[in-house]
C-alpha positions in Angstrom: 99.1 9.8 -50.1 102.6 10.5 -50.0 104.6 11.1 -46.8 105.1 14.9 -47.6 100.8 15.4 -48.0 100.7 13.2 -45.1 103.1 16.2 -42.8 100.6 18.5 -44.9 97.5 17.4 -43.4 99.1 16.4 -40.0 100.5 20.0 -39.9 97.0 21.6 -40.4 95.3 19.4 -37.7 97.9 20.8 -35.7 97.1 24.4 -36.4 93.4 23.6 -36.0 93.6 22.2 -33.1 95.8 25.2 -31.4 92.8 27.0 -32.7 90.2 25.3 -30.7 92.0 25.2 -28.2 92.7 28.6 -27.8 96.5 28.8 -28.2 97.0 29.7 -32.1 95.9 33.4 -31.2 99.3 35.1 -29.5 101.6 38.4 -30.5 104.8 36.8 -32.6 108.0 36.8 -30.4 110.8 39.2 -31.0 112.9 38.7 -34.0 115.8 38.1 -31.2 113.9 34.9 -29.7 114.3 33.2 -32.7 117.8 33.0 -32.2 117.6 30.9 -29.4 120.3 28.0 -29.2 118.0 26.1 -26.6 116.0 23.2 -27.4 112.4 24.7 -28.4 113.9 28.3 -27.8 112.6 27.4 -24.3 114.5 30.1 -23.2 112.9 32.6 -25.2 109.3 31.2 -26.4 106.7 29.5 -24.5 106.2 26.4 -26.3 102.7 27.2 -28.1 104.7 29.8 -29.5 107.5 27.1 -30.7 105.1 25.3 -32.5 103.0 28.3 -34.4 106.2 30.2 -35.4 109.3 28.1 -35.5 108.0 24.4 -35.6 105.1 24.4 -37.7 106.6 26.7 -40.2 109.8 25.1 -40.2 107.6 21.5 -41.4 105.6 23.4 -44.1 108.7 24.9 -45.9 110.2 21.4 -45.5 106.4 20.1 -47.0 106.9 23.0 -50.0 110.2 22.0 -50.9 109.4 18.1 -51.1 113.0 17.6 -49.2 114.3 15.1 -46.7 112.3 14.1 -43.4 114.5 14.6 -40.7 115.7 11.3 -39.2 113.9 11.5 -36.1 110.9 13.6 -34.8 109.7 13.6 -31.0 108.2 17.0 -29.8 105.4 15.3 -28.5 107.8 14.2 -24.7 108.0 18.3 -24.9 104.4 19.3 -25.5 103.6 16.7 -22.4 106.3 18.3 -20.1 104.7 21.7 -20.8 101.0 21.0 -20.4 101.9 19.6 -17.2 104.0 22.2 -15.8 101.5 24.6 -17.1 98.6 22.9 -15.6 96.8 22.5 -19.0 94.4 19.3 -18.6 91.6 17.4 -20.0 90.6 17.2 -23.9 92.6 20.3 -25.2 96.1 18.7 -23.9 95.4 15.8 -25.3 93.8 16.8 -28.5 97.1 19.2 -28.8 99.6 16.1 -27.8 97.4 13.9 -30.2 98.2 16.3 -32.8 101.8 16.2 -31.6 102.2 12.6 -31.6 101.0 12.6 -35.7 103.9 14.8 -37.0 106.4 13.0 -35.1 105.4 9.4 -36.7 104.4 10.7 -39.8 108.1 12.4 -40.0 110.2 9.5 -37.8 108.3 7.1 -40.2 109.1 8.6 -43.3 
């Protein structure tokens, strides 16, 4: 499998998993948020939102094109800083960090 249908798959347990765990289904934010300059558009976005519409889209146009991995991926610190904060425990945050975790080897790696 190449490191571009590895992202592929990674990217749709991803999606699934924000499915089950109840955090795919949300209203997209305002054109304006995406203009963030913070890290995650933290300023703008709560993170699930990050990941649906800026992250995870951002990795499949990257999977489309076949380009460049970036050099270094690690959202997964950020996903454990929100669940915490948020007071998401249990399976579903670590199903969604799990998830997480994937992408950033499979793209650090690669």
């Amino acid at each position: 499998m190449s490191a571009h249908q590895e992202l592929a798959a990674a990217l749709r347990e991803l999606e699934a998993t924000m499915r089950a765990t109840d955090q795919w289904r949300m209203a997209q934010p305002d054109p304006t948020a995406f203009e963030s300059i913070e890290p995650f558009c933290a300023d703008t976005m709560a993170l699930p939102q990050w990941l649906r519409f800026v992250f995870i889209v951002r990795l499949e146009a990257l999977v489309d094109a076949k380009a460049p991995m970036p050099a270094v991926c690690e959202v997964a610190p950020a996903v454990e800083a929100w669940l915490a904060q948020s007071g998401v425990r249990g399976v579903e945050g670590q199903m969604l960090i799990r998830a997480v975790k994937t992408i950033d080897r499979v793209v650090t790696e690669n």
